[in-house]
Residue, then its C-alpha position, 0 to 999 in steps of 0.5 A: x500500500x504506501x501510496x504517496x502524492x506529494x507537492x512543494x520543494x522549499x524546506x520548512x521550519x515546521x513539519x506538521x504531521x496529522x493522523x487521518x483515520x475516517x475524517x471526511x467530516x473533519x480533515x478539510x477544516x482541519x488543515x485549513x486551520x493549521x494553515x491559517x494559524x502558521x501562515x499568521x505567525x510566518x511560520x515556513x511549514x510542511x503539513x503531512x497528512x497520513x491516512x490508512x484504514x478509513x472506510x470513507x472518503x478521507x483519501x479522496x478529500x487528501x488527494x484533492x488537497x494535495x493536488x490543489x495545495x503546494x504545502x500539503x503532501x498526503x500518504x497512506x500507511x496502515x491503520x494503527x496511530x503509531x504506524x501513521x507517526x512513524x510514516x510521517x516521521x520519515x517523511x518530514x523535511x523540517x527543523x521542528x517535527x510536530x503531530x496532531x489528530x485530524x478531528x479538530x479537537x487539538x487546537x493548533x494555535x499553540x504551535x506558533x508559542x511552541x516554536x517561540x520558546x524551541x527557537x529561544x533554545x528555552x525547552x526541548x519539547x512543547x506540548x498541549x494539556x487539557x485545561x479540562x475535559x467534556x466527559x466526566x469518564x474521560x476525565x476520571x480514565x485520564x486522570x487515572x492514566x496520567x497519575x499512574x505514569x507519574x508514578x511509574x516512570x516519574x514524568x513531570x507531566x499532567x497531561x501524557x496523550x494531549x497533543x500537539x506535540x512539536x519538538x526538534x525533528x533531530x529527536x526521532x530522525x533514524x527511529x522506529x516506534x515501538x508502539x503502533x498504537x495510542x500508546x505512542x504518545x507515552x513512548x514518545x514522552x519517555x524518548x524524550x525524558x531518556x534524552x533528559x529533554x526539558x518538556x513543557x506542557x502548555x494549557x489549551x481547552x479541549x474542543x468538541x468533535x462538530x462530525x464523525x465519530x471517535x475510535x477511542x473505546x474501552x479495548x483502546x483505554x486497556x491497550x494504553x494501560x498493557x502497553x504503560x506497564x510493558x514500557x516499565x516492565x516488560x517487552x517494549x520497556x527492554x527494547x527502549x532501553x528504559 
C-alpha cells in the first residue's frame, strides 16, 4: 500500500504531521486551520497528512488537497496511530517535527508559542494539556492514566496523550516506534525524558468533535494501560532501553 502524492520543494521550519483515520467530516477544516494559524505567525511549514484504514472518503478529500495545495503532501500507511507517526516521521523535511489528530479537537494555535520558546533554545519539547475535559469518564480514565505514569516512570507531566506535540525533528530522525498504537504518545514522552529533554506542557481547552465519530473505546483505554506497564516492565520497556 504506501501510496504517496506529494507537492512543494522549499524546506520548512515546521513539519506538521496529522493522523487521518475516517475524517471526511473533519480533515478539510482541519488543515485549513493549521494553515491559517502558521501562515499568521510566518511560520515556513510542511503539513503531512497520513491516512490508512478509513472506510470513507478521507483519501479522496487528501488527494484533492494535495493536488490543489503546494504545502500539503498526503500518504497512506496502515491503520494503527503509531504506524501513521512513524510514516510521517520519515517523511518530514523540517527543523521542528510536530503531530496532531485530524478531528479538530487539538487546537493548533499553540504551535506558533511552541516554536517561540524551541527557537529561544528555552525547552526541548512543547506540548498541549487539557485545561479540562467534556466527559466526566474521560476525565476520571485520564486522570487515572496520567497519575499512574507519574508514578511509574516519574514524568513531570499532567497531561501524557494531549497533543500537539512539536519538538526538534533531530529527536526521532533514524527511529522506529515501538508502539503502533495510542500508546505512542507515552513512548514518545519517555524518548524524550531518556534524552533528559526539558518538556513543557502548555494549557489549551479541549474542543468538541462538530462530525464523525471517535475510535477511542474501552479495548483502546486497556491497550494504553498493557502497553504503560510493558514500557516499565516488560517487552517494549527492554527494547527502549528504559
Amino acid at each position: 500500500m504506501k501510496k504517496a502524492l506529494t507537492s512543494g520543494t522549499k524546506v520548512p521550519l515546521l513539519s506538521l504531521a496529522l493522523n487521518v483515520y475516517n475524517e471526511e467530516e473533519n480533515i478539510g477544516k482541519t488543515y485549513k486551520e493549521c494553515k491559517e494559524v502558521l501562515k499568521k505567525a510566518k511560520i515556513p511549514y510542511e503539513i503531512i497528512l497520513v491516512e490508512g484504514g478509513s472506510t470513507d472518503n478521507s483519501w479522496k478529500i487528501l488527494q484533492r488537497l494535495a493536488r490543489n495545495n503546494s504545502d500539503c503532501k498526503v500518504f497512506q500507511a496502515e491503520m494503527e496511530p503509531g504506524k501513521k507517526l512513524n510514516k510521517g516521521m520519515k517523511v518530514a523535511k523540517g527543523k521542528y517535527f510536530g503531530y496532531m489528530c485530524s478531528d479538530g479537537q487539538d487546537d493548533p494555535n499553540i504551535i506558533p508559542k511552541a516554536i517561540k520558546l524551541l527557537e529561544a533554545n528555552k525547552v526541548d519539547f512543547v506540548k498541549g494539556r487539557r485545561i479540562d475535559r467534556a466527559y466526566w469518564q474521560r476525565k476520571v480514565i485520564s486522570r487515572i492514566y496520567n497519575f499512574c505514569c507519574r508514578m511509574i516512570f516519574g514524568l513531570n507531566l499532567k497531561d501524557v496523550n494531549m497533543h500537539p506535540k512539536v519538538f526538534r525533528r533531530e529527536f526521532v530522525k533514524g527511529i522506529n516506534l515501538i508502539s503502533s498504537s495510542e500508546s505512542v504518545d507515552l513512548e514518545i514522552v519517555l524518548r524524550a525524558q531518556k534524552k533528559g529533554y526539558k518538556i513543557i506542557e502548555l494549557p489549551i481547552e479541549e474542543r468538541d468533535r462538530e462530525g464523525g465519530k471517535s475510535s477511542v473505546n474501552i479495548n483502546v483505554a486497556i491497550n494504553m494501560i498493557r502497553d504503560m506497564l510493558s514500557y516499565k516492565w516488560g517487552r517494549k520497556g527492554k527494547l527502549l532501553n528504559y
